[in-house]
Each structure stands twice: as structure tokens, then as C-alpha cells.
C-alpha positions as CSV (number, residue, x, y, z in Angstrom):
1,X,0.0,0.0,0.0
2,X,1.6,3.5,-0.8
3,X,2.4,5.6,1.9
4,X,-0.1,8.1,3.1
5,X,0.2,11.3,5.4
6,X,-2.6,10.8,7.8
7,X,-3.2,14.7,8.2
8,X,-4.0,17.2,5.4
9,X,-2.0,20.1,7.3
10,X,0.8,17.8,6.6
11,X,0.6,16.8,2.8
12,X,-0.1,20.4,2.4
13,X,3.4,21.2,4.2
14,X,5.6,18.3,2.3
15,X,3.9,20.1,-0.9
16,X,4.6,23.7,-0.4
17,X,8.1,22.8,0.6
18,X,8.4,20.9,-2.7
19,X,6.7,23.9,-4.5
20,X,9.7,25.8,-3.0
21,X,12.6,23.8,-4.2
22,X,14.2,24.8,-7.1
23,X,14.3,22.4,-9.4
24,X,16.6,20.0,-11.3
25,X,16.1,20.1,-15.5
26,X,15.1,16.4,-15.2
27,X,12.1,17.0,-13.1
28,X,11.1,20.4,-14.6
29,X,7.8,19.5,-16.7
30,X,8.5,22.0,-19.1
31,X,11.7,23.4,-20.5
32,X,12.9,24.7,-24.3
33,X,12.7,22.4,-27.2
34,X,9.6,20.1,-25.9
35,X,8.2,18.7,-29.5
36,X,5.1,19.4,-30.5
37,X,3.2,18.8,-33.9
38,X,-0.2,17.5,-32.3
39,X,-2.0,20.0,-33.8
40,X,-2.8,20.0,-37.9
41,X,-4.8,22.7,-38.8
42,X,-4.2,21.6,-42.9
43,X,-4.8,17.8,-44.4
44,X,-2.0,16.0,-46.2
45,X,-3.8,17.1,-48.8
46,X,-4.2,20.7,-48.7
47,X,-0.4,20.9,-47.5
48,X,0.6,19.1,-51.2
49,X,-2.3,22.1,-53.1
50,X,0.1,25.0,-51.2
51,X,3.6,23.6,-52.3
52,X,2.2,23.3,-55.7
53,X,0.8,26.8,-55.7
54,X,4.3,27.8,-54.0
55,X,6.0,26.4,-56.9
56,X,4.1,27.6,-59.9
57,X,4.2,31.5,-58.2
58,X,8.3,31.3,-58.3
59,X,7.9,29.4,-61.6
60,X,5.4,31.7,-63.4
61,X,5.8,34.9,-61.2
62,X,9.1,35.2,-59.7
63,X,10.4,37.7,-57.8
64,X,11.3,40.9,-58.7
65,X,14.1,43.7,-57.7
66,X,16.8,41.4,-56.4
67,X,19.8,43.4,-56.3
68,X,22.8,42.7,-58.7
69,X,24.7,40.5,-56.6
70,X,21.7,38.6,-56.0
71,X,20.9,38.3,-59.7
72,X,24.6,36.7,-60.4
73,X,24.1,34.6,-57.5
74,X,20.6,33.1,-58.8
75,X,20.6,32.8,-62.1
76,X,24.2,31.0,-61.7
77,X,22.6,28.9,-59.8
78,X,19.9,28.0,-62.6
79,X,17.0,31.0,-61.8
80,X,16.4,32.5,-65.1
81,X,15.9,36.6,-65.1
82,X,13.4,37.4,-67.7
83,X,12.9,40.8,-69.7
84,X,11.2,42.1,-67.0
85,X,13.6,41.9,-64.6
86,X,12.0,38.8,-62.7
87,X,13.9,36.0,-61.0
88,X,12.1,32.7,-62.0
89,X,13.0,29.6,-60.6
90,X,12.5,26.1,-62.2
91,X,11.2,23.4,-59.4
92,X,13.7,21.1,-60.4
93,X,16.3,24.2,-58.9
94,X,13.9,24.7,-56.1
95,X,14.1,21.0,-55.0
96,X,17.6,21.1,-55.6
97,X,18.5,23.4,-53.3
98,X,15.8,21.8,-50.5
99,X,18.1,19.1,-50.7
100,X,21.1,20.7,-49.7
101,X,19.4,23.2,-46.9
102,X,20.2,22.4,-43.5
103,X,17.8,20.2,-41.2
104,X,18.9,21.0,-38.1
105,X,20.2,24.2,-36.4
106,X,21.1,24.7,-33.3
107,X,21.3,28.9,-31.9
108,X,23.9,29.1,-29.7
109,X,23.8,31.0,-26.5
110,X,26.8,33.0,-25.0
111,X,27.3,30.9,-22.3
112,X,26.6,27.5,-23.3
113,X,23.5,27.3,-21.2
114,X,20.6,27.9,-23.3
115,X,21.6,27.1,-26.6
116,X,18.4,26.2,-28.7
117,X,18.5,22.5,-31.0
118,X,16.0,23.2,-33.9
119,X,14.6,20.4,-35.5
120,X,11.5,18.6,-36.4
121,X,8.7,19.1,-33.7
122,X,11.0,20.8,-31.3
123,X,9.4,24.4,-29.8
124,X,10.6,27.6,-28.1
125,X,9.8,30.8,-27.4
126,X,10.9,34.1,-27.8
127,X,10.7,37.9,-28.2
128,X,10.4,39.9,-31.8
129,X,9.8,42.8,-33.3
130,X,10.7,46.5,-34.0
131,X,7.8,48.0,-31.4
132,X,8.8,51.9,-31.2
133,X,7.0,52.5,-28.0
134,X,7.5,51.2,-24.8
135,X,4.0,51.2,-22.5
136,X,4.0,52.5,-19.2
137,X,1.5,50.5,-17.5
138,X,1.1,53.0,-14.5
139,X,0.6,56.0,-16.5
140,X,-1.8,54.2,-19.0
141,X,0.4,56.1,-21.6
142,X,2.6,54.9,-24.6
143,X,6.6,57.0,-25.2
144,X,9.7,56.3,-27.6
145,X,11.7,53.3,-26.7
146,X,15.5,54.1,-25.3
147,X,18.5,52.0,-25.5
148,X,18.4,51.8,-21.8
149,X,14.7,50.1,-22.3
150,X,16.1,47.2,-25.2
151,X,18.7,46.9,-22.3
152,X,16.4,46.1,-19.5
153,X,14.0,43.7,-21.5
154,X,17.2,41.6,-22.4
155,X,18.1,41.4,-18.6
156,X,14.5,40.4,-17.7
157,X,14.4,37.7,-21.0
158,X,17.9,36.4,-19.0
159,X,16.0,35.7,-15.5
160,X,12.8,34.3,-17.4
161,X,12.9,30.2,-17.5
162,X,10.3,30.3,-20.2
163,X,11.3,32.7,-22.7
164,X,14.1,31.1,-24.6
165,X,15.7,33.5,-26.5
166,X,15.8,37.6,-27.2
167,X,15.4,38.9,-30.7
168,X,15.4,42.2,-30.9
169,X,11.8,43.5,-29.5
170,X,12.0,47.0,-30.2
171,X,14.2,50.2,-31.6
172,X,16.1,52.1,-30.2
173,X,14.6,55.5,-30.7
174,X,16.8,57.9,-29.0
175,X,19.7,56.9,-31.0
176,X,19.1,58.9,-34.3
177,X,21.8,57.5,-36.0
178,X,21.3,53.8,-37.9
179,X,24.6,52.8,-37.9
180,X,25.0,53.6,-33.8
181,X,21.5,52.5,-33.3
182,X,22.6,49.0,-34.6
183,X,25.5,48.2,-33.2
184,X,24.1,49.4,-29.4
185,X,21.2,47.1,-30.3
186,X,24.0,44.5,-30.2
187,X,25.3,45.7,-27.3
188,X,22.6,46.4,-25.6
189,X,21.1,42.7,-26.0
190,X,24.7,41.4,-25.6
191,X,25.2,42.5,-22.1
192,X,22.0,41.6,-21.1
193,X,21.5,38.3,-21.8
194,X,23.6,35.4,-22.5
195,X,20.6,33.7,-24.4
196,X,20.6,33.6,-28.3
197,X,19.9,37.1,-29.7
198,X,18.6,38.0,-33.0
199,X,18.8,41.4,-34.8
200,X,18.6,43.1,-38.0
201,X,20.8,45.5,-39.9
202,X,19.8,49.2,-41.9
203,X,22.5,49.3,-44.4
204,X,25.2,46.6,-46.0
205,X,27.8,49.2,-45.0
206,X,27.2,48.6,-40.9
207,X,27.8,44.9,-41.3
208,X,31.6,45.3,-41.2
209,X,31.6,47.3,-37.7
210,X,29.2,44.6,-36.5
211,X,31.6,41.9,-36.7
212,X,34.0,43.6,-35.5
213,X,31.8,43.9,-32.3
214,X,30.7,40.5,-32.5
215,X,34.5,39.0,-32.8
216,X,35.4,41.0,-29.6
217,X,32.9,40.0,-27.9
218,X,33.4,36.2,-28.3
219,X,36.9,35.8,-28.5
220,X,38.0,36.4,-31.4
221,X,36.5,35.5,-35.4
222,X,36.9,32.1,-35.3
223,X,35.5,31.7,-31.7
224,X,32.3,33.3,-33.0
225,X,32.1,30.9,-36.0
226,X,32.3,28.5,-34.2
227,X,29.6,29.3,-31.8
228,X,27.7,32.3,-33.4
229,X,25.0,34.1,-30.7
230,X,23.6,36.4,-32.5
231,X,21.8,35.6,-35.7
232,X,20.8,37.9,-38.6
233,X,16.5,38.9,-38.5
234,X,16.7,39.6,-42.6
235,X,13.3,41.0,-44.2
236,X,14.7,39.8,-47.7
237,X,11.5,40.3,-49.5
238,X,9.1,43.0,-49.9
239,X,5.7,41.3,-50.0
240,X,4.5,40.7,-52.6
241,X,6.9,38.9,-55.0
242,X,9.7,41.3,-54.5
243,X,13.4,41.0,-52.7
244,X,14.2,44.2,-50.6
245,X,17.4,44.8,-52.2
246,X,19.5,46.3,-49.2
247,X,18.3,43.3,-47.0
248,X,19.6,40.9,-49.4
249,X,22.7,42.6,-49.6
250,X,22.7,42.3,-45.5
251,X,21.9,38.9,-45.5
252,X,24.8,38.4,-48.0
253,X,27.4,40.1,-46.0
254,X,25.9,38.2,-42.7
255,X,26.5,34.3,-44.3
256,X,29.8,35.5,-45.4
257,X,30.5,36.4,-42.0
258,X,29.4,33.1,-40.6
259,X,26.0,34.3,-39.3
260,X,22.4,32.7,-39.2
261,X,20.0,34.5,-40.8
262,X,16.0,34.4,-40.4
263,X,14.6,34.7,-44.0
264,X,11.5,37.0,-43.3
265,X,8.9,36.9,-45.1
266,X,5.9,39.3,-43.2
267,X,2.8,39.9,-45.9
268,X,-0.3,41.1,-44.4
269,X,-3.5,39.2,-45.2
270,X,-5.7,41.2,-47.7
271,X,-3.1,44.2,-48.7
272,X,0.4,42.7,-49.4
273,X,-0.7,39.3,-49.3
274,X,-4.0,37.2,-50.7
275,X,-6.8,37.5,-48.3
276,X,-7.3,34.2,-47.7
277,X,-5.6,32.3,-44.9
278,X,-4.0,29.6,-47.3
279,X,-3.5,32.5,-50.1
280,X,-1.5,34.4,-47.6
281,X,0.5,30.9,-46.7
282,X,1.3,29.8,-50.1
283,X,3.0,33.7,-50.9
284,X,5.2,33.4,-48.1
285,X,5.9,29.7,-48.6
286,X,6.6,30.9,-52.2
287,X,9.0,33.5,-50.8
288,X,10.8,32.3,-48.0
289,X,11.6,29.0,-50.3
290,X,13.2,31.6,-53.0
291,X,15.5,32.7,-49.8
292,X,16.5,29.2,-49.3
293,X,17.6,29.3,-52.8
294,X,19.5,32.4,-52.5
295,X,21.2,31.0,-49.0
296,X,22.0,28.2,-50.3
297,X,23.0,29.1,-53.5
298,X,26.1,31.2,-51.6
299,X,27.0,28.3,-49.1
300,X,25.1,25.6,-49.4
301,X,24.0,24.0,-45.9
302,X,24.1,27.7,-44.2
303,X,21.9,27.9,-41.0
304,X,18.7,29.5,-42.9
305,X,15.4,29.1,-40.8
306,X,12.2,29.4,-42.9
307,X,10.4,32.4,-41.5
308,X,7.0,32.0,-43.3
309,X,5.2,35.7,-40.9
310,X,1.7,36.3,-42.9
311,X,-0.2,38.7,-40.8
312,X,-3.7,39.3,-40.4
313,X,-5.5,42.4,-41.3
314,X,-8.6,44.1,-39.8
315,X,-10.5,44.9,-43.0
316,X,-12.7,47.5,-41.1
317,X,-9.7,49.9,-39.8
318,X,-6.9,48.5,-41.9
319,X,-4.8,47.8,-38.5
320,X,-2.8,44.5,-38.2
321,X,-4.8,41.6,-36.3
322,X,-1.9,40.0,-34.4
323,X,-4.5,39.0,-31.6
324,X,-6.8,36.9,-33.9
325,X,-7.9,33.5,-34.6
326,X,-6.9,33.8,-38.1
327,X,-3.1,35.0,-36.9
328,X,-3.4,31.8,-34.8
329,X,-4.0,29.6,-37.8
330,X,-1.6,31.0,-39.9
331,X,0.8,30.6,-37.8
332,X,-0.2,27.0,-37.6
333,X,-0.3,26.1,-41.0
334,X,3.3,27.9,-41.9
335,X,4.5,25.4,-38.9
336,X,3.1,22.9,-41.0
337,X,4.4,23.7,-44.1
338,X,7.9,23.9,-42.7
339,X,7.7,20.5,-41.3
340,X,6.6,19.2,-44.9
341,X,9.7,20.8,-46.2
342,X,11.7,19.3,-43.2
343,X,13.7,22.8,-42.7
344,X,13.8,24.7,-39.3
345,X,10.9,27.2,-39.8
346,X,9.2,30.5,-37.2
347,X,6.2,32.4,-37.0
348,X,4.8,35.0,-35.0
349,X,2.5,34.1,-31.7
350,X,1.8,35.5,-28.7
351,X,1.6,38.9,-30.2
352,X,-1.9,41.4,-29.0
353,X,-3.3,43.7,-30.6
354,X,-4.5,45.5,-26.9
355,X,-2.4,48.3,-26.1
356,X,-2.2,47.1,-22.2
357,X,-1.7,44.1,-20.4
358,X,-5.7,43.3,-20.1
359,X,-8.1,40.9,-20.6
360,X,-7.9,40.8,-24.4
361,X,-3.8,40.6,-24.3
362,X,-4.2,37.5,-21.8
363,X,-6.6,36.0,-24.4
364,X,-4.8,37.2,-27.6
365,X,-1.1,36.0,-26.2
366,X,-2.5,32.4,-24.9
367,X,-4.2,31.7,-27.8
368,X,-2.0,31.4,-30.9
369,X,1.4,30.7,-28.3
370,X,-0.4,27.6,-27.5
371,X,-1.7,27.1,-31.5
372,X,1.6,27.5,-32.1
373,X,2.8,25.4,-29.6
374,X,1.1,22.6,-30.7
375,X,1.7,22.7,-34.5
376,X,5.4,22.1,-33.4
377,X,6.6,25.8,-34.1
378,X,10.6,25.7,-33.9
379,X,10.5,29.1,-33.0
380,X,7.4,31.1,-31.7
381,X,8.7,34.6,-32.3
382,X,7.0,37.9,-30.6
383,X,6.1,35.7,-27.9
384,X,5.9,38.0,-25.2
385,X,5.4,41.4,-24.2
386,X,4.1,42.5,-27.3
387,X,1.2,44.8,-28.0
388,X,-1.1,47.3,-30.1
389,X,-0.3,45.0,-33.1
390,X,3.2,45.4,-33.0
391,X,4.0,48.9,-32.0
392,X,4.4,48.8,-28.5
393,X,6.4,46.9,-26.0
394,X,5.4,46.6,-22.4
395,X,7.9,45.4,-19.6
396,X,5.5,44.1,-17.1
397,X,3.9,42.1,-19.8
398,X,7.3,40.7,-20.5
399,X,7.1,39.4,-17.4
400,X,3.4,37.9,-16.9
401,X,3.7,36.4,-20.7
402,X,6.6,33.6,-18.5
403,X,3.6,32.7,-16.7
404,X,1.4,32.5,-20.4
405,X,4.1,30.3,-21.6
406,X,4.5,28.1,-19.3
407,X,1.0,27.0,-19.0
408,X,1.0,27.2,-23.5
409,X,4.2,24.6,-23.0
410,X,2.6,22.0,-20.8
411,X,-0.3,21.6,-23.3
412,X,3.1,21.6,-25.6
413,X,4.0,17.9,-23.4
414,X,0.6,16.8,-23.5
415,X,-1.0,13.9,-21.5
416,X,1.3,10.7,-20.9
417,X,-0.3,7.1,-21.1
418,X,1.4,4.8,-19.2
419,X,0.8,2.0,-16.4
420,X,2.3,4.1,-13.9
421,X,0.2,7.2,-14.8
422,X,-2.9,5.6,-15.4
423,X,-2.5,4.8,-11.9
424,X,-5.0,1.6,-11.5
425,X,-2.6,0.4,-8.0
426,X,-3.6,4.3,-6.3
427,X,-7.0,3.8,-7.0
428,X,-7.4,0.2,-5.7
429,X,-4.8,1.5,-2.6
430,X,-6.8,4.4,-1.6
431,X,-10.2,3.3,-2.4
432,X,-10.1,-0.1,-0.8
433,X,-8.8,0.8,2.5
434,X,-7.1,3.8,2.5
435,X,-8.1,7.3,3.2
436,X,-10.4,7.9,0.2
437,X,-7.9,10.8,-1.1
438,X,-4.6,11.1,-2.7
439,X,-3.4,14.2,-1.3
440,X,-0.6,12.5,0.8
441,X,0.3,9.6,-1.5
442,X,4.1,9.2,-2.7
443,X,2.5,9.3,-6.2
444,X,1.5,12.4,-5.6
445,X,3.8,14.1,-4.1
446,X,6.7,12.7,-6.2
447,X,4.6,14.1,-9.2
448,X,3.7,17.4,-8.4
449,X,6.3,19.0,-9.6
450,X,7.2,17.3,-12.5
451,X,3.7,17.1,-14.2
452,X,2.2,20.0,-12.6
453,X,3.5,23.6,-13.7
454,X,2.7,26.4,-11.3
455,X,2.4,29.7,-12.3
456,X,5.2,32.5,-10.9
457,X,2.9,35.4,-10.7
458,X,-0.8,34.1,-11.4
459,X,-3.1,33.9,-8.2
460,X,-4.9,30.9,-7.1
461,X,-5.9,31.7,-3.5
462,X,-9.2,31.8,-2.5
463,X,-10.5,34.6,-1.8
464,X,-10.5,35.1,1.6
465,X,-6.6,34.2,1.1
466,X,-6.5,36.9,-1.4
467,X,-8.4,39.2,0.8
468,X,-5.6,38.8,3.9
469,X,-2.5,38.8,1.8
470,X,-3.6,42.9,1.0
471,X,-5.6,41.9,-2.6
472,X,-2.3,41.9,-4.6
473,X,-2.7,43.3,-8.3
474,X,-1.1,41.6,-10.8
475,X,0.4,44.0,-12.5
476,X,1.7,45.7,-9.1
477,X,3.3,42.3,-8.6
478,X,5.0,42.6,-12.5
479,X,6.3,46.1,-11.6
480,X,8.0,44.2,-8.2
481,X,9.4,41.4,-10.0
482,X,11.2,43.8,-13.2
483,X,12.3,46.1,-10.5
484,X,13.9,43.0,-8.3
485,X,15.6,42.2,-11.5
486,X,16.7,45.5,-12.6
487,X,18.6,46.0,-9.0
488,X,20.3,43.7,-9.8
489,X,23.7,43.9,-12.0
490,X,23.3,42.0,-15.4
491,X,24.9,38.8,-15.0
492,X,25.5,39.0,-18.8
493,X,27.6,41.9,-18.4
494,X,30.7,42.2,-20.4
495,X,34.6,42.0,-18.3
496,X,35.7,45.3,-17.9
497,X,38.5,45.2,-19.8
498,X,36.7,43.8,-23.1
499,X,33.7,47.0,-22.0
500,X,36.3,49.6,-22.2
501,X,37.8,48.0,-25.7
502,X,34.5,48.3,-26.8
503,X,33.6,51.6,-25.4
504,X,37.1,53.1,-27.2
505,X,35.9,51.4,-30.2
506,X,32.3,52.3,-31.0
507,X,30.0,55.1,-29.6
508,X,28.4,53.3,-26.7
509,X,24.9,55.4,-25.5
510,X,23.9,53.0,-22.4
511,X,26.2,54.4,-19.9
512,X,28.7,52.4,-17.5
């Protein structure tokens, strides 16, 4: 017979004291790169009608305005440029250049700790974005974003278990000039996190200063090639059906310089994409398998992830719709269409289009992060903390959208079917002479932690608890946590020699 606590007071001691533990990654129920895939939003059948649509647009349409470097690269590669100007690819080049893309990728993190394997079915979460506000929850009030604000998200992103990397969530709008506004987005991120960082670049001409950064900061060149943490966000086309022709030259310089790129493709449903959910899927499939090409057509095999970002549009107002159920199924069905294609792949989720932390951002974020989740989403990108459909960034909800996550990655693990977790023996054992509940049973206390996940900041006293403990707000308790963390010095902060090196180097704005 399992071994019961006779008393509740006591079970309910052994329990919080577990609750308190910290624990070990083998007992954690949740944790980055749990597989998902459960979730199929499009038959085998109506995946096979988009890859055919997908390959008759590059075949028939192409793409236009890719930059003159981009045209030698292609059409050596077997596009063919017609009289107007348009890059046309064959399938048989298409499929060609599938086979040599690279399955598996793994981002690196600074530190070794958090690096992210992506393959197959295998989920995480992160930031995105270019927000250029930042919201001030307490003031109910939107202002410009500051280098000091890109700064403090990447040293809450480092203290959060559930958000798995930092891309670049917003701009740094008190830096007017590009080329110093992108290299203190590097260092900004950089010495806030040791997680995997993504950014993007303005101009061709800033990528040289940028590896220059990046090399110091790991090591040296080689180091960094090795294990490169920072990754290139690229917006290579302009939907639809046309490169952006600085981008590509960024993403050039970026896989020359042993980079990762994200090939961005981010129409919006009914104005620079088809209206229809698997209209606006098949464009960006379309387009983000011509960047494949074009990656792998300068080094074949290069870390490319397949960043299929159709967005959905409010036909009423014209605004984005990042909070919808259509956002949540394209989403879906781009993670589908990457796992036909076998290639890492990311889409946006957990994006509102609610200018606070509210009701409708709770709903928005939890819905497509946990759509996402379950198509198998490598990465889940604008995550957390974002809000009024991409142009603002809000701290606090940075902070509550852990909480989101974590509840959007245990649906991730789903339910295991096993003997042991069936649990037949517990029945008989408490039923048939024992005390009629399982509140003290070794089963359950041995599996409350790792099955169960239990929110950091969400309530569930009653409320006469609630009542005692002062009726805490849960954004007053966001606002406690960020400024716990933000007394705190980074623990991603660079060695002081390597900060002054910098500092001599480049015009740093965040001061020391």
C-alpha cells in the first residue's frame, strides 16, 4: 500500500516545501525544445495544393528587384531573369536546393546554457519585433523606446525560464543615427543576456563594424564561428513577390561572415498578401523557399530558418490583427508547411493587438502561443510582451507572458499514457482501505512538480486568502518582479577590460 500522510495540514506542508525547491532540469515538466506537432490545422492534402501553388508563383511569377549580386548569385545557380527583370526559378532548382538546406540548427547561446536545437517538432519561445514604443502601464500612456529600455528587457528575458531567447523586440529610438542604433542594439542585448539574440541590420555598410563587435565579444572571429549568438532577422522580400534589395545585400554580408539569418517573409493578409488564410500561406511559402535558394546558393547547408510571418488584417480599420484566430492559424499552418519541407521554420504568436496588459492581451497572447505550440513551431517569435499590433512593448507584460508560456508549454507535453500514470494500484490503494484521497500519497507528491506547472505570478488563492494577503494586483506584482531584477547587475555583463575596448571602439549610448 503506498504511503499516506494521515493529516492534510501535513501533505499540504511536504507540498509547499516541494513547491519551493528549485528544481533540477530532469524533473522540470516543461523546458525549451519540448516537441510538439499534435495539432494540424491543414490535411496531407491541402499541404501538397500550397507547395504546388508555391512552386508555380516562383515558376510563373518570380520575384522581382533582387539586387545585382543577387541576380549573379541566382541565375548561376539556374534562376532564369526574364525581360522584365523577374527571378524565376524552375522546381527542379527549387528541389535542388531543398536538398542541400540544413535540417537541423542549433542557436547558440553566449554561455553554453541555453543554446536552442532546432529540428523537427522541437518548440521555443521568444521575443520579436521593432515595437517603437515602450508602454507605461502605471501612467496608462505609450513613449519612444531608449537604449536603456532594449537593455532592461534583455536582462528580464535572461532571469525568465520560459522565454528562450531575445530577438530584438523593439528600436532604439533615441539613438538617431542607424549605424550607432545598430551596433548598441548588439550591445545592448549582448550585455543583457547570454541567451541567443537576433537582430537586424539598416544598411550593408554597418555589417563590417558589426563583426567587429561581434569578434570581440566572443573571442575572437573564429571563436564566433564556431559558436555564433547572434543571428541575422533579414526582411529579404518586400511582399509581394519582391526582394528588398539592401536586405539581401545584409543577408549576404551576414552568411559570409558566418551568421544565421531568419529569412523574413511578413505579408499582411488582404493588402500585401492574398486575403485568404491559405493564399496568404502559399506567398510566403513561395517566398521564404526563393531565400533558401538564394542561401543556399552562396553556401550551401548555411543555418537559414524558414520564416514564413503572414499577418492578419482588420478589413474594417486597416490595422494589423496579431491578436486573432486567423493570426493563430496562420501561424499553424506555416509550422506545418515547414515541417513538410523538413527545414527549421518560425512564425509570430503570442503577439496582441491591446495596447495594455488586459483581458484581451491574456486571451490574444495564450491563444496562438499555445496554436503555435502545438503545430510544433521551432520558433514562436513575438512571444511576449508585445502589444497594439506590434507597436508597442510593455515590460510588465514581458514578465506575466513567462507565466502564459508556461501553461502554452505543458499543453506543448501533452498527457502521458502509461501503467504508472494511469494509476490503477492508487485507485485500488486508496479506495479499498485507504483514506479515500490522494493528497498524501508518494505518487502524488513525487509528481507534483514534474507534471504539474505552477504559475510564478498568477493567483490561485481563495478569496479570503487573497483578501488577507492585502488583494495583490497583478500587475503591481509585475512592476515588483522587473524592479527585483533590474537592481540587480546583469549577469550578462561584459569583463571590464573587453567593456572599455568596446567603449574606445564604438560610440556606446547606455552608460557604465
Amino acid at each position: 500500500m503506498s504511503k499516506t500522510i494521515s493529516r492534510r495540514s501535513g501533505g499540504r506542508s511536504a507540498r509547499q516545501a516541494l513547491r519551493a525547491a528549485p528544481l533540477t532540469d530532469d524533473v522540470r515538466p516543461i523546458r525549451s525544445g519540448l516537441e510538439g506537432g499534435t495539432y494540424k490545422p491543414l490535411s496531407d492534402l491541402d499541404v501538397q495544393k500550397i507547395h504546388t501553388a508555391a512552386l508555380d508563383a516562383l515558376e510563373t511569377i518570380g520575384l522581382a528587384d533582387a539586387p545585382p549580386s543577387g541576380v549573379e548569385i541566382l541565375t548561376n545557380a539556374g534562376a532564369i531573369q526574364g525581360d522584365d527583370g523577374r527571378i524565376r526559378f524552375p522546381r527542379a532548382l527549387v528541389e535542388d536546393m531543398l536538398a542541400k538546406a540544413r535540417r537541423e540548427i542549433t542557436l547558440f547561446s553566449r554561455d553554453g546554457k541555453n543554446d536552442l536545437i532546432l529540428s523537427g517538432n522541437r518548440v521555443h519561445y521568444g521575443t520579436a519585433g521593432a515595437a517603437v514604443h515602450i508602454v507605461d502601464v502605471h501612467g496608462n500612456q505609450y513613449r519612444e523606446c531608449t537604449v536603456q529600455d532594449l537593455h532592461d528587457a534583455a536582462r528580464i528575458v535572461d532571469k525568465l525560464d520560459n522565454v528562450h531567447f531575445l530577438q530584438r523586440p523593439m528600436v532604439c529610438r533615441d539613438i538617431p543615427n542607424n549605424y550607432e542604433m545598430d551596433l548598441n542594439t548588439i550591445y545592448a542585448c549582448a550585455s543583457g543576456t547570454t541567451k541567443h539574440i537576433g537582430t537586424s541590420f539598416t544598411e550593408p555598410s554597418f555589417i563590417p563594424g558589426a563583426f567587429e563587435m561581434l569578434y570581440e565579444i566572443a573571442g575572437g572571429e573564429a571563436k564566433y564561428r564556431e559558436r555564433p549568438f547572434v543571428s541575422n532577422s533579414n526582411c529579404f522580400v518586400v511582399p509581394p513577390m519582391k526582394f528588398a534589395t539592401e536586405s539581401c545585400e545584409v543577408m549576404e554580408a551576414c552568411i559570409r561572415g558566418g551568421m544565421p539569418v531568419l529569412l523574413l517573409s511578413a505579408g499582411m493578409a488582404g493588402a500585401t498578401a492574398p486575403s485568404t488564410i491559405a493564399g496568404a500561406i502559399a506567398q510566403a511559402t513561395a517566398e521564404c523557399l526563393a531565400g533558401l535558394v538564394y542561401v543556399n546558393a552562396i553556401a550551401p547547408g548555411h543555418p537559414a530558418i524558414f520564416g514564413t510571418w503572414p499577418f492578419g488584417l482588420d478589413l474594417r480599420t486597416g490595422a494589423m490583427s496579431v491578436g486573432s484566430g486567423e493570426q493563430a492559424l496562420l501561424t499553424a499552418g506555416c509550422a506545418q508547411m515547414h515541417k513538410f519541407y523538413g527545414v527549421p521554420g518560425g512564425a509570430v504568436g503570442g503577439a496582441s493587438d491591446s495596447k495594455m496588459p488586459d483581458m484581451q492581451a491574456g486571451s490574444e497572447q495564450m491563444c496562438s502561443n499555445v496554436m503555435a505550440g502545438l503545430s510544433g513551431l521551432n520558433m514562436v517569435y513575438e512571444a511576449a510582451g508585445m502589444h497594439a499590433s506590434l507597436l508597442g512593448f510593455c515590460l510588465e507584460s514581458l514578465i506575466l507572458s513567462d507565466d502564459i508560456i508556461g501553461q502554452a508549454l505543458r499543453c506543448v507535453r501533452g498527457i502521458e499514457v502509461t501503467d504508472e500514470t494511469l494509476a490503477l494500484d492508487q485507485m485500488a490503494q486508496v479506495c479499498m482501505g485507504g483514506p479515500g484521497h490522494y493528497l498524501g500519497t508518494d505518487e502524488t507528491l513525487s509528481r507534483m512538480q514534474s507534471d504539474f506547472v505552477y504559475p510564478t505570478l498568477g493567483d490561485r488563492t481563495s478569496p479570503k486568502e487573497w483578501a488577507e494577503l492585502g488583494k495583490p494586483d497583478l500587475l503591481e506584482k509585475a512592476t515588483k518582479r522587473k524592479e527585483e531584477i533590474l537592481k540587480e547587475r546583469s549577469a550578462a555583463r561584459f569583463d571590464p577590460h573587453l567593456d572599455a575596448n568596446l567603449r574606445k571602439k564604438h560610440i556606446i549610448h547606455l552608460p557604465t
